[in-house]
N, C-alpha and C positions, 0 to 999 in steps of 0.2 A: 208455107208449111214445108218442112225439112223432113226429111225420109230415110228415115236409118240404114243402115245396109248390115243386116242379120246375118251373119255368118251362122252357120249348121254347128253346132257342136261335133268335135271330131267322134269316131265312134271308141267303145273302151270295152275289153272282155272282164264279166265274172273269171273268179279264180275256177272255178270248176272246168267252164269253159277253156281256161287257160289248161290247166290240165289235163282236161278231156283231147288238145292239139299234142299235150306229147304222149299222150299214152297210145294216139293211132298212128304216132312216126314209124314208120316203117326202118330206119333204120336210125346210127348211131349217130352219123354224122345230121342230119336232117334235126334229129330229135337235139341235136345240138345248138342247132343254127337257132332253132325255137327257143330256147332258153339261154343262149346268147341274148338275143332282141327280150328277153320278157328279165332276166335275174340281171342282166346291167344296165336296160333300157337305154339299149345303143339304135343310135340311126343306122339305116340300110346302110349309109356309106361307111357307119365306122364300123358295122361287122364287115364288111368287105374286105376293109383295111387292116383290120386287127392281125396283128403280128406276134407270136408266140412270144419275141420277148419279151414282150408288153404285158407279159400273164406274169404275175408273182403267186405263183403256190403256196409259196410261205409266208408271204405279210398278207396273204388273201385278198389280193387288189389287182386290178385290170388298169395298164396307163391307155386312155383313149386319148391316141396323140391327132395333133391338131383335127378336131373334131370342127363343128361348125361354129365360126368366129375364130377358127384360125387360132387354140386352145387346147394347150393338155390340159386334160383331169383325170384324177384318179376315183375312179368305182370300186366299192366294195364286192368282194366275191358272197353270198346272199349266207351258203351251208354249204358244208363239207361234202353233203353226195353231189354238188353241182361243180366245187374243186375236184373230184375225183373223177368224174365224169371228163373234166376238161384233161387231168393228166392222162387218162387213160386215149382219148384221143391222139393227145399230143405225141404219146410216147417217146421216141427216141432222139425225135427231131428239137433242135433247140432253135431253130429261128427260119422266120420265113412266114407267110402270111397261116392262119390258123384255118381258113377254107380258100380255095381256089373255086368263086364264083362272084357270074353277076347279079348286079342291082336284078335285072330283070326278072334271074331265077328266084332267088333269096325271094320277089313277091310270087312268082307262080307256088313254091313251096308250102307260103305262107297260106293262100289262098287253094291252095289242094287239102293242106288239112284242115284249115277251117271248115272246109266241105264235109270233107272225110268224119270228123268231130261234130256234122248233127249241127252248128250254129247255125241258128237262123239266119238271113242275111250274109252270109261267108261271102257273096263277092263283095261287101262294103270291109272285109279286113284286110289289112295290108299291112306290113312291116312294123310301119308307125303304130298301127294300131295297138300292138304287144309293149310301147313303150307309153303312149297313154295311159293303157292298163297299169303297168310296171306304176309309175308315179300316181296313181290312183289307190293299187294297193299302199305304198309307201302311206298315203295321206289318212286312209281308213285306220291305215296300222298304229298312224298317233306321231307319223314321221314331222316335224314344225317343216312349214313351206319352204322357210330360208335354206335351207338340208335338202330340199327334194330339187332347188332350183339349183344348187351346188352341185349335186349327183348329174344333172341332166346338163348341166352346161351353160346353163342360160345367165345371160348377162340382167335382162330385168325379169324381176317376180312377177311383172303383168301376163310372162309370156307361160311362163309354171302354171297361175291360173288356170290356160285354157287345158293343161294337161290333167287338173288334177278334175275328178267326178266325184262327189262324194256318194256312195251307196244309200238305198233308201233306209236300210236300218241303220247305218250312221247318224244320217238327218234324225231318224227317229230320236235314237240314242241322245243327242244335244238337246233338240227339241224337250224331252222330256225332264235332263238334266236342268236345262234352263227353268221349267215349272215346279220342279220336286219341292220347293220350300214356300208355296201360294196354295 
């Protein structure tokens, strides 16, 4: 007999929750870093990495250069208050990395205001965790898988799978779509 080896599902925040982390950011650049990781669903390394001139304002697009596998791609910027948010940041400066911080901080931050924000469980959220989310929203919202593995980088769709969580009222929603005409 052969015995599977069950990987844990990664964990993924409601949108509320999601918003409940930036509305107890204490400041601009923090509340920043949070919706970096959640409106582009960047890995810890590529907000690290992110470089101002990698932000296009005006075509509304973030280049995340070589991201993991060693790959540009371009992310769409989500709405305008998260473009204005980023110019006002940015302001004067035209190039150079867009936060000066580490991996390590970027999760203590993550996991101070998942705290802060009332989430049950907050020490199981980390970085990753706002991009699971990220591509979970994307998949609820009607985004096709092909599209959400493009945005996140990944070379096979097995791997998007484990990103995306469908919500219970989604399932519901199909579920019952699939019955409506029996």
């Amino acid at each position: 007999m052969q015995i599977l080896n069950m990987r844990k599902l990664p964990r993924f925040l409601t949108l509320e929750e999601v918003k409940a982390m930036f509305n107890v950011a204490e400041n601009e650049r923090d509340k920043l870093i949070l919706k970096c990781l959640f409106y582009l669903g960047l890995r810890n390394s590529e907000l690290i990495n992110l470089k101002i001139e990698d932000i296009d304002l005006i075509n509304g697009n973030v280049k995340v250069v070589q991201g993991k596998g060693k790959k540009d791609r371009y992310v769409p910027i989500p709405n305008k208050e998260f473009a204005d948010e980023l110019e006002r940041y940015i302001g004067d400066r035209r190039e150079g990395k867009l936060f000066f911080i580490t991996d390590r901080h970027v999760r203590r931050i993550v996991k101070y205001y998942a705290r802060k924000a009332g989430i049950r469980k907050y020490e199981e959220v980390h970085p990753h965790t706002l991009r699971h989310s990220y591509a979970t929203h994307l998949q609820n919202s009607g985004v096709p898988l092909n599209v959400i593995q493009q945005i996140l980088g990944h070379e096979r769709i097995e791997t998007t799978t484990i990103y995306v969580h469908l919500g219970v009222q989604k399932i519901k929603e199909y579920v019952e779509a699939a019955f409506k005409s029996i």
